[in-house]
TIZAKE-417811 format. One record per residue (C-alpha): x, y, z; residue number from 1. Coordinates in nm, 4 decimals, always signed. Layout:
BEGIN
<<X Y Z> NUM>
...
This chain:
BEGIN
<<-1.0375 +1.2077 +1.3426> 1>
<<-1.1697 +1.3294 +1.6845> 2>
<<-1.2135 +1.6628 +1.7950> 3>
<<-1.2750 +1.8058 +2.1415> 4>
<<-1.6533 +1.8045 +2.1554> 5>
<<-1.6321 +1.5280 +1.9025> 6>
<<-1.6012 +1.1441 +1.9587> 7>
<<-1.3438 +1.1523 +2.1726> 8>
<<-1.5434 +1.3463 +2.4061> 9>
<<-1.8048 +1.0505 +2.3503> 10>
<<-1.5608 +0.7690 +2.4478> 11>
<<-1.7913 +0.6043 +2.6846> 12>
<<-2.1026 +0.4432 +2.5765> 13>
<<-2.4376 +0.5500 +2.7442> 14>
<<-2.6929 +0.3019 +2.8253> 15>
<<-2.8443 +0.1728 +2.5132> 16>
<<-3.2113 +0.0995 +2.7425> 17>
<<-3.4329 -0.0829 +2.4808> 18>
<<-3.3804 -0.1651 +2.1720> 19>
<<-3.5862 -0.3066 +1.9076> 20>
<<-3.3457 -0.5156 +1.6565> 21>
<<-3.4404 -0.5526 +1.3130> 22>
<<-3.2188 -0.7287 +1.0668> 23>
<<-3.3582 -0.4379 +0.7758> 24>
<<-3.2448 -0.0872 +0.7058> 25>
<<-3.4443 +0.0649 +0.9401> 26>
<<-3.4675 +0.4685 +1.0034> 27>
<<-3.3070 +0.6296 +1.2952> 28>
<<-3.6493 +0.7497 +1.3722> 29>
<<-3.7767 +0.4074 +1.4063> 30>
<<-3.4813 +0.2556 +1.6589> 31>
<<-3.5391 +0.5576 +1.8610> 32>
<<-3.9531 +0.5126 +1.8810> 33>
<<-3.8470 +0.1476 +2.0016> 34>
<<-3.7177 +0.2991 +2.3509> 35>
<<-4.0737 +0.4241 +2.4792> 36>
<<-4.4362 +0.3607 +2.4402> 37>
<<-4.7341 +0.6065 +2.4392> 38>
<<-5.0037 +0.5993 +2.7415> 39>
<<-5.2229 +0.4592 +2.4599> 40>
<<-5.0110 +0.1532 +2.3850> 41>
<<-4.9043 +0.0996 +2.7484> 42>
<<-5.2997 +0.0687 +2.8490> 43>
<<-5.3223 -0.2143 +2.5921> 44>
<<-4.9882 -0.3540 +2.6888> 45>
<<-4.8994 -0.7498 +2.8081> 46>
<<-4.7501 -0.7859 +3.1341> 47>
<<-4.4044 -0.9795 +3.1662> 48>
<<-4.2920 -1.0318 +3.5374> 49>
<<-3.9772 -1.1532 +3.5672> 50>
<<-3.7227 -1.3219 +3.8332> 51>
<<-3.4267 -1.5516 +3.8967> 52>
<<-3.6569 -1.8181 +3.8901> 53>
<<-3.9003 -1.7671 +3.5698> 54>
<<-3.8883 -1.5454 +3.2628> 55>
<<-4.2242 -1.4143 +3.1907> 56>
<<-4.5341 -1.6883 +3.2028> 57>
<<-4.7159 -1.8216 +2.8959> 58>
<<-4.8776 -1.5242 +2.7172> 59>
<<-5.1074 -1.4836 +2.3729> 60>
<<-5.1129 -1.2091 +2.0969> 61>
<<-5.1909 -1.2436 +1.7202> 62>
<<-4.9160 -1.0791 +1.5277> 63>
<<-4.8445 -0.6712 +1.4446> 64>
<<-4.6999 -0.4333 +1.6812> 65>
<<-4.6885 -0.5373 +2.0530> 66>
<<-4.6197 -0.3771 +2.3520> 67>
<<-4.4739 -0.5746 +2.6684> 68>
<<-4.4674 -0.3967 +2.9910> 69>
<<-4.1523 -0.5735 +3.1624> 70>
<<-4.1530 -0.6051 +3.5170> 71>
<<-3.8929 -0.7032 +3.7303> 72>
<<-4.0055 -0.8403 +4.0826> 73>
<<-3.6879 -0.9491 +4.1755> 74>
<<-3.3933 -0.7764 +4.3936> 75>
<<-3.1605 -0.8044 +4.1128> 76>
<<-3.0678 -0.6011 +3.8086> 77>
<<-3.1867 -0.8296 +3.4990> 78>
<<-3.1709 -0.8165 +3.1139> 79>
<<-3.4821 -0.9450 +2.9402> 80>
<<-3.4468 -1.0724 +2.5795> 81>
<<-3.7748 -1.1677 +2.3042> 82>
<<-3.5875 -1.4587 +2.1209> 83>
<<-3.6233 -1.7025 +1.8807> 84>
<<-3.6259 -1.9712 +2.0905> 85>
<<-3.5025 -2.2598 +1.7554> 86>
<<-3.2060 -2.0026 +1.7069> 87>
<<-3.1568 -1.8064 +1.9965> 88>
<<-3.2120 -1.4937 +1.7726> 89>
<<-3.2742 -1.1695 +1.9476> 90>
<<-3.6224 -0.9909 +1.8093> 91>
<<-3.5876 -0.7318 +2.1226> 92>
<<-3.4455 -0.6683 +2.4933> 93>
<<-3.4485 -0.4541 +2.7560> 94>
<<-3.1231 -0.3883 +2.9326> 95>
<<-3.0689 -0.3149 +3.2806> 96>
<<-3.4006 -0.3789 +3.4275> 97>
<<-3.3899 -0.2339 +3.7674> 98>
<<-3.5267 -0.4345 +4.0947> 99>
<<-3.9282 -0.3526 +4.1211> 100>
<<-3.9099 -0.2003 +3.8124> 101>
<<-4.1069 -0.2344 +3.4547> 102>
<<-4.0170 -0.0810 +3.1023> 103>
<<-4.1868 -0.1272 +2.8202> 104>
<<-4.0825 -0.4092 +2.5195> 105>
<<-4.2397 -0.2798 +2.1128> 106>
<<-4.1818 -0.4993 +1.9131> 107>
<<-4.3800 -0.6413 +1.5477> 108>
<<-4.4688 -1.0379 +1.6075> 109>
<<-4.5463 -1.2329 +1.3201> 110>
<<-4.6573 -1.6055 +1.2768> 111>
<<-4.3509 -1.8343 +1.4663> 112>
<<-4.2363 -1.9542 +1.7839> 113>
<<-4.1292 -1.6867 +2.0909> 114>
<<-3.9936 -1.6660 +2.3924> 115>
<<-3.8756 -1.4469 +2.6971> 116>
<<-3.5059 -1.5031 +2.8091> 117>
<<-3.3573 -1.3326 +3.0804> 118>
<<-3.0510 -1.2841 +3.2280> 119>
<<-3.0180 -1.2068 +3.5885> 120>
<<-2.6602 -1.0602 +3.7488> 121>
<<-2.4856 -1.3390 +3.8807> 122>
<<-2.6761 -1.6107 +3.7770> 123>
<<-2.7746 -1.8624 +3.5160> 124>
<<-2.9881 -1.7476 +3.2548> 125>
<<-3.3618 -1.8258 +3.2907> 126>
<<-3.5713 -1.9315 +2.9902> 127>
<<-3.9311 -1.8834 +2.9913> 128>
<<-4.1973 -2.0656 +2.8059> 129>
<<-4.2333 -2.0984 +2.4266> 130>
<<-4.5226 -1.9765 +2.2494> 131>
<<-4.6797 -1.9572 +1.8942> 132>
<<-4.8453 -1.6871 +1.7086> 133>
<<-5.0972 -1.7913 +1.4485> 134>
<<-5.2924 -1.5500 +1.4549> 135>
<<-5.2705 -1.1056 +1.3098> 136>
<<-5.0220 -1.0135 +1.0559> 137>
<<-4.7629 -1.2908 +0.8861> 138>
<<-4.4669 -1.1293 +0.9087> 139>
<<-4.3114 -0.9713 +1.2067> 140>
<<-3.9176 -0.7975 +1.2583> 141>
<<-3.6904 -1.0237 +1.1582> 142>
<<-3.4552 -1.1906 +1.4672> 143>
<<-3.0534 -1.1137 +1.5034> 144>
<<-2.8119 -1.3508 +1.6148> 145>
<<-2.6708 -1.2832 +1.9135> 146>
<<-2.3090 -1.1486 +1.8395> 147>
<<-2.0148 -1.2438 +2.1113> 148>
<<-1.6895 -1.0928 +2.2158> 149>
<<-1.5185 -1.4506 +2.0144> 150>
<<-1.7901 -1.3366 +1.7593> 151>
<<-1.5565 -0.9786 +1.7277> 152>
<<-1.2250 -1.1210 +1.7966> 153>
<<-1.0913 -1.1313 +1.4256> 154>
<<-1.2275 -0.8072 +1.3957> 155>
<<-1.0627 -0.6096 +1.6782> 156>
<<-0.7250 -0.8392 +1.5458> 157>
<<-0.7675 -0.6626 +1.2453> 158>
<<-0.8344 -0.3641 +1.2914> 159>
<<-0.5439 -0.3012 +1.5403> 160>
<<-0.3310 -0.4287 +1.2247> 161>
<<-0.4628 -0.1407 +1.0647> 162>
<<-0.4380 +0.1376 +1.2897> 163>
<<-0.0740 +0.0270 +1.3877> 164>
<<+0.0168 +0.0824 +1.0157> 165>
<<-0.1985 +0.4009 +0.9918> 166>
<<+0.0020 +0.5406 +1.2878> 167>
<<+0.3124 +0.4887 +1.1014> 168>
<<+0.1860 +0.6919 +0.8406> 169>
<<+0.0441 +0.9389 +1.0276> 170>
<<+0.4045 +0.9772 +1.2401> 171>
<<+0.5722 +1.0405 +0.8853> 172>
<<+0.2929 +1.3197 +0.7617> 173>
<<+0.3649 +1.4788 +1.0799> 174>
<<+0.7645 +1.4489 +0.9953> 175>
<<+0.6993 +1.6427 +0.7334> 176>
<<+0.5536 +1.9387 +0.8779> 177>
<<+0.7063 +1.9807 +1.1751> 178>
<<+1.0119 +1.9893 +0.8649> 179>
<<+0.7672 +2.2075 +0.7121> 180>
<<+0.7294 +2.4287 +1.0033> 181>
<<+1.0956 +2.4961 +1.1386> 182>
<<+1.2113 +2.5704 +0.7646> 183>
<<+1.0226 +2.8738 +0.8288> 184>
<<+0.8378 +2.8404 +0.5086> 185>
<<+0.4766 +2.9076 +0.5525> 186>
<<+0.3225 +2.7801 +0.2074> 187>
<<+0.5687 +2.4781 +0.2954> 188>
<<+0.3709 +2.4455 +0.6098> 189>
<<+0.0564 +2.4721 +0.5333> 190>
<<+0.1255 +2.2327 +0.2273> 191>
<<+0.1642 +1.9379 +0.4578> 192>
<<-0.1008 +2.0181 +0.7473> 193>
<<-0.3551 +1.8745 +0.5340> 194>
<<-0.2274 +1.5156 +0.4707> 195>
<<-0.0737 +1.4913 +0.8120> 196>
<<-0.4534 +1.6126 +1.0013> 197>
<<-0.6082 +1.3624 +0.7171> 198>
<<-0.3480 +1.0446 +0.8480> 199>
<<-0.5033 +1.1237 +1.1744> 200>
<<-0.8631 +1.1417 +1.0399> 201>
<<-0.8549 +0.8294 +0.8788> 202>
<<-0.7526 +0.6276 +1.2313> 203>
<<-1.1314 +0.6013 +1.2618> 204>
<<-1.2690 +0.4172 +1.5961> 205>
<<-0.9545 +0.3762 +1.7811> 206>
<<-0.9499 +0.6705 +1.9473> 207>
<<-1.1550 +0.5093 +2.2013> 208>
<<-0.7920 +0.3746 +2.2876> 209>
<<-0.6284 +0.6869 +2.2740> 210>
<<-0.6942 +0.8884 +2.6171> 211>
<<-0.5244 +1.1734 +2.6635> 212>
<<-0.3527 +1.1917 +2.3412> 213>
<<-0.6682 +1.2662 +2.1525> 214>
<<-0.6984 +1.6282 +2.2622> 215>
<<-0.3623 +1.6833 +2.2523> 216>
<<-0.3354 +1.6141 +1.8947> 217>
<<-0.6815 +1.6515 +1.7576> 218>
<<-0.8737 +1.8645 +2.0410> 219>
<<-1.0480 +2.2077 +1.9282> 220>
<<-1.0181 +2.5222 +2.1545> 221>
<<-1.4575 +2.4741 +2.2469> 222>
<<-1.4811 +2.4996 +2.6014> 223>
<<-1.1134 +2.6278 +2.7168> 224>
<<-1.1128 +2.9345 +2.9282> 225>
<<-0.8645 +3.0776 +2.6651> 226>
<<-1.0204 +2.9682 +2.3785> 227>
<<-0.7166 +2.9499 +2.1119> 228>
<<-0.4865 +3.0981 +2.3012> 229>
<<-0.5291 +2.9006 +2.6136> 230>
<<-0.2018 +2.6894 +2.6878> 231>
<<-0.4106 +2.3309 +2.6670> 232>
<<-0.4936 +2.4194 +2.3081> 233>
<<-0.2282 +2.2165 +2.0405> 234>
<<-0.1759 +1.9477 +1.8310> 235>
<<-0.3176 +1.9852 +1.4339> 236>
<<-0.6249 +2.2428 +1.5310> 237>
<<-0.3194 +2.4972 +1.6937> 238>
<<-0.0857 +2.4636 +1.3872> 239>
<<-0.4003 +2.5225 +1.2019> 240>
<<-0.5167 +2.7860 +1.3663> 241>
<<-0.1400 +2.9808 +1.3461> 242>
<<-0.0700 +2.9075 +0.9522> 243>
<<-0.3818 +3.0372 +0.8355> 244>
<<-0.4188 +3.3681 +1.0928> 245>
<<-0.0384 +3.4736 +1.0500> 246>
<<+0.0771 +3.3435 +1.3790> 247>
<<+0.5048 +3.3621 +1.3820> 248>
<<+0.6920 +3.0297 +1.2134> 249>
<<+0.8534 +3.0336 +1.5441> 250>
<<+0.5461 +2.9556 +1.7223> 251>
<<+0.4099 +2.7205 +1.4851> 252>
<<+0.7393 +2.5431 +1.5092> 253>
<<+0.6973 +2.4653 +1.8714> 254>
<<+0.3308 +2.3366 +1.8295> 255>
<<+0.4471 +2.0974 +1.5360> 256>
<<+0.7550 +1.9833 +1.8172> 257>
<<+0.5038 +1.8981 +2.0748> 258>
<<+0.3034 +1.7353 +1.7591> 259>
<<+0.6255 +1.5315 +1.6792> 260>
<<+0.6461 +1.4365 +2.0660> 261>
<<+0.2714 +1.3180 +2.1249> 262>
<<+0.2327 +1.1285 +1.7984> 263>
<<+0.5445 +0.9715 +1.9028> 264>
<<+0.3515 +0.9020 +2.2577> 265>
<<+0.0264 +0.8021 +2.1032> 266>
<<+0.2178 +0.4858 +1.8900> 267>
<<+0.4485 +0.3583 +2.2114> 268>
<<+0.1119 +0.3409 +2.4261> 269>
<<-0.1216 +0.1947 +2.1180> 270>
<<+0.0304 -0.1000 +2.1767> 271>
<<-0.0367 -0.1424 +2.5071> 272>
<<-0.4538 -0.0420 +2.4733> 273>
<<-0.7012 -0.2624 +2.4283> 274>
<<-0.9899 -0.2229 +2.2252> 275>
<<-1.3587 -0.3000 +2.3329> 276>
<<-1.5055 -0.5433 +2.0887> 277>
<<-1.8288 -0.2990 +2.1342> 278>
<<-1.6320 -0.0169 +2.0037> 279>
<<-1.6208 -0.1273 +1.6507> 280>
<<-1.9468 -0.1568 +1.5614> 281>
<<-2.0813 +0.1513 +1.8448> 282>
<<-1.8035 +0.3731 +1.6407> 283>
<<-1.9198 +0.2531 +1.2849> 284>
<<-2.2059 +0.4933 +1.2963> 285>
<<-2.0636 +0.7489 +1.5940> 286>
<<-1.7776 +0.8679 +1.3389> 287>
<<-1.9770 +1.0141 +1.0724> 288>
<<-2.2378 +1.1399 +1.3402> 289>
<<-1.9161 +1.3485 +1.4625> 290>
<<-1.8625 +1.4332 +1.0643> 291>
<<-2.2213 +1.5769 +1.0899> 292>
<<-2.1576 +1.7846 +1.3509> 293>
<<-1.8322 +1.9119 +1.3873> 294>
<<-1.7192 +1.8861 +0.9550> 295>
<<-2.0391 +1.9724 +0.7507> 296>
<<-2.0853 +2.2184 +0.9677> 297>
<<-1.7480 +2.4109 +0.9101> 298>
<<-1.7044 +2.4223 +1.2701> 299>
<<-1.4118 +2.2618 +1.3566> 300>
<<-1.2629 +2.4694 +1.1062> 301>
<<-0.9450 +2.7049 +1.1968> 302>
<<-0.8961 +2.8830 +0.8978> 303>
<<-0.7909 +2.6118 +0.6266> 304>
<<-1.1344 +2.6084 +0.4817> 305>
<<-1.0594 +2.1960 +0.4761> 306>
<<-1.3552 +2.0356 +0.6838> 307>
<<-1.4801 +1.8563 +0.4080> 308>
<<-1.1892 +1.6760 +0.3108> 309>
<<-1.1194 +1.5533 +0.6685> 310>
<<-1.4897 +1.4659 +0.6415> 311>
<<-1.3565 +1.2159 +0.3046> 312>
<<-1.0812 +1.1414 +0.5629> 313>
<<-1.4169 +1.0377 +0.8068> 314>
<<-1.5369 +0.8047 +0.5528> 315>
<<-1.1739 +0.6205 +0.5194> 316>
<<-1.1862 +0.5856 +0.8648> 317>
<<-1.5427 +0.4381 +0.9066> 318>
<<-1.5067 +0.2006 +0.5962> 319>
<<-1.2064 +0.0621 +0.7999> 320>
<<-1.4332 -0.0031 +1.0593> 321>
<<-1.6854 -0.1624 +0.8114> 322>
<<-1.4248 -0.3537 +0.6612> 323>
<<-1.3079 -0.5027 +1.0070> 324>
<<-1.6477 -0.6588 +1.1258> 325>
<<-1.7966 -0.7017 +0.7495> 326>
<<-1.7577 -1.1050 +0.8540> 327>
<<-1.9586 -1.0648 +1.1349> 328>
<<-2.2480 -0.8311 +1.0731> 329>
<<-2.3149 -0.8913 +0.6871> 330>
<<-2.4945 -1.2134 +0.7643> 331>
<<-2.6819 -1.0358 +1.0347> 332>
<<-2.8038 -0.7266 +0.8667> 333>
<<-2.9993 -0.7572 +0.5727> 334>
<<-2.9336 -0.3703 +0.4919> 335>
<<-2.5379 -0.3547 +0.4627> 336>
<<-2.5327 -0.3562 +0.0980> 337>
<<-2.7234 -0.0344 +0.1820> 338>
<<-2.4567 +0.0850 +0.3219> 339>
<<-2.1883 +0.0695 +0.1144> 340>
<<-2.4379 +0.2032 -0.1873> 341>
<<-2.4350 +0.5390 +0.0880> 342>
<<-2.0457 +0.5009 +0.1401> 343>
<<-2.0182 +0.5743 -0.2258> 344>
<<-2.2608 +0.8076 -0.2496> 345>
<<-2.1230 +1.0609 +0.0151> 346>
<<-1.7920 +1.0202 -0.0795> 347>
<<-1.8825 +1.1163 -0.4325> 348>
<<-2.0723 +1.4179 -0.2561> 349>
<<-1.7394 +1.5726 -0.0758> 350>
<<-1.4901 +1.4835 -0.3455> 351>
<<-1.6875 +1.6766 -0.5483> 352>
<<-1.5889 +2.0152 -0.3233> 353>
<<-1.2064 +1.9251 -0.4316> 354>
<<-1.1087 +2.2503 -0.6485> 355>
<<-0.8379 +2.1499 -0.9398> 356>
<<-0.4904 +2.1357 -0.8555> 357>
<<-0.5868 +1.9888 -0.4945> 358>
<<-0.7295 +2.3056 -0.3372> 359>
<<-1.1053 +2.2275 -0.1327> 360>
<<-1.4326 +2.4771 -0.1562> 361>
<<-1.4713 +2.5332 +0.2411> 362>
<<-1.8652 +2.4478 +0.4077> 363>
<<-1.9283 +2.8225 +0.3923> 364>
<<-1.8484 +2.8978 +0.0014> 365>
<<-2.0720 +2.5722 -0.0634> 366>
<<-2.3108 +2.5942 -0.3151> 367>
<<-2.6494 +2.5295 -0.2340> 368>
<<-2.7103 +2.2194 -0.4807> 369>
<<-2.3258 +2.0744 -0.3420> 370>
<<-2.4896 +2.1411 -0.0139> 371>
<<-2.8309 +1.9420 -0.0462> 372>
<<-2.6341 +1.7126 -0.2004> 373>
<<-2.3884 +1.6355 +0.0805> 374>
<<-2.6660 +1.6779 +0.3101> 375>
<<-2.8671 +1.4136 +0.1737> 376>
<<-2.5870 +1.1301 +0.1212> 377>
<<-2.5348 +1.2533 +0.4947> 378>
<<-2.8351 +1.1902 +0.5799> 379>
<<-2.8642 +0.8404 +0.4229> 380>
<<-2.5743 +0.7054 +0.5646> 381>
<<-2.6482 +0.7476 +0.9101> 382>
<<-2.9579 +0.5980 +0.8513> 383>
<<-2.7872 +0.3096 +0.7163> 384>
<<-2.5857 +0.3076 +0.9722> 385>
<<-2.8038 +0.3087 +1.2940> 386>
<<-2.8731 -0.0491 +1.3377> 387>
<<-2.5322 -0.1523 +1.3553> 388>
<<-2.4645 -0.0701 +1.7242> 389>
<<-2.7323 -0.2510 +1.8227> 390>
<<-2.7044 -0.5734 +1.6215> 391>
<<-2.3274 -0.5705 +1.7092> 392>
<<-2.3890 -0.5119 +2.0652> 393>
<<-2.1846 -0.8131 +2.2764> 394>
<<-2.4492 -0.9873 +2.4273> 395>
<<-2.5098 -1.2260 +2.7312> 396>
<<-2.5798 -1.6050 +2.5680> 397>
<<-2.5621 -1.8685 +2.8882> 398>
């Protein structure tokens, strides 16, 4: 699932700023132009100033792209929502609007009803007034429902159902090879690495939850003054790293015991984490942005030649994500049948790098057509992908 420089080194969630929401399949390109604003569009921008006591004044604009300069005159940190004001739907927001400070709001209006709500720390949220556009372009982004932590309940319910079985069946892939491993018998060993690092793969988000225990069993040797050899190195990328550069049985043996011991750690404390309801739907599209970078690129490999099958092990993982808050975000985003057309087509993509009788073609002995090809399904997925974060996002309501 997680390797060092990989999610798990990603656990906390930076600060998401502004975000433009957009119930489409929208380009990671265009969620990304939605956190700034040129010199150009600032000139022409509408003021907003904001405060525990009023949310913006009454304002006009005909419909098209708009840019709101956000100002907050208050002493108090603020969010600042564009909603719907019949549904409470969010069109856009700016998070964490410093005291005396402004940020710019882009956002497409079309013809309908707006208005500014914000919501100061401490305090009651602050409405402002509503207002009509008539006038410019028709159609504008399309607003999101707010999503709650009740909202994400069921799903976090579920998917700890889900990653309590999974660690069962990881703890009996890793029974195996630590077997495997003090038989002695190398092809033995390396025989059951691959389904026991794939049971681990296919956790998916959780490892949010898992502290420590990530590295332990998952972390790669990047950034330890050793490198491989360093004493903080174990868990499936050690083992790994020893079957396939002729390391002693007897050494391997003791990495698959400590295996054994922190698996057996990981499940007894599982129990006890909670997940973030933010997680599931942050991690949706953070898992295969790991897969990018750490899988297709071969370079969390250590010697099995097997990235892309823990990247297939990737996909697993996120589709148990997908599955978990399907309820919850399929009404919301008007793109998730897009997603699951990219699902398919990605995981057709790596299969296709299995070799008959189970063996896998490593990144580097790729062809170039297999490569383009994963590369593109790659590609398309995240992009399908991006919004989710941000429509999921728990959000302030009252």
């Amino acid at each position: 699932m997680q390797d060092r420089s990989g999610p798990s080194a990603a656990r906390g969630r930076g600060p998401r700023g502004l975000v433009a929401l957009a119930a489409t399949a929208v380009s990671v390109a265009a969620l990304a132009a939605c956190t700034s604003s040129s010199a150009a569009t600032a000139a022409s921008a509408l003021t907003v100033t904001v405060d525990r006591g009023a949310c913006g004044a009454s304002w006009l604009a005909s419909g098209g792209v708009q840019t709101f300069q956000v100002h907050n005159r208050d002493i108090v940190t603020t969010e600042v929502q564009l909603v719907d004001p019949t549904t409470g739907g969010v069109y856009a927001e700016v998070e964490s609007l410093a005291p005396n400070s402004t940020r710019p709001m882009r956002v497409q209006l079309g013809h309908g009803n707006y208005a500014f709500r914000c919501y100061p720390e401490d305090a009651d949220a602050v409405n402002g007034p509503t207002v009509r556009v008539t006038t410019g372009a028709a159609n504008g982004s399309a607003s999101v429902l707010p999503v709650s932590g009740i909202d994400l309940a069921g799903a976090v319910k579920s998917y700890q159902a889900y990653t309590t079985t999974a660690l069962a069946t990881l703890a009996n892939e890793v029974a195996t090879l630590h077997r495997a491993a003090k038989s002695g018998n190398r092809a033995s060993a390396e025989a059951a690495w691959l389904p026991a690092h794939l049971a681990y793969n296919r956790l998916g988000a959780a490892y949010g939850t898992f502290g420590d225990f990530a590295d332990a069993i998952d972390g790669l040797p990047d950034g330890l003054p050793g490198g491989v050899n360093d004493p903080d190195f174990s868990g499936f990328h050690r083992i790994e790293y020893g079957l396939w550069h002729g390391e002693s049985m007897t050494t391997i043996a003791k990495f698959a015991d400590k295996l054994v011991s922190d698996v057996a750690g990981l499940r007894a404390d599982f129990p006890t984490e909670q997940i973030d309801p933010n997680d599931l739907p942050l991690r949706a599209h953070e898992i295969m942005e790991n897969t990018l970078q750490f899988q297709l690129t071969g370079r969390a490999d250590q010697g099995s030649g097997t990235s892309l099958a823990t990247a297939l092990a990737n996909v697993d993982g996120t589709q148990a994500v997908l599955d978990a808050i399907a309820p919850v975000m399929e009404p919301r985003y008007t793109g998730w049948s897009t997603v699951g057309t990219w699902m398919t087509t990605f995981r057709t993509a790596l299969a296709a790098a299995q070799r008959p009788g189970g063996g896998w073609t490593s990144v580097a002995a790729l062809s170039a057509a297999g490569r383009q090809r994963i590369d593109a399904a790659a590609g398309g997925l995240l992009e399908a992908l991006a919004p989710i974060a941000a429509i999921g996002d728990v959000r302030r309501t009252q």
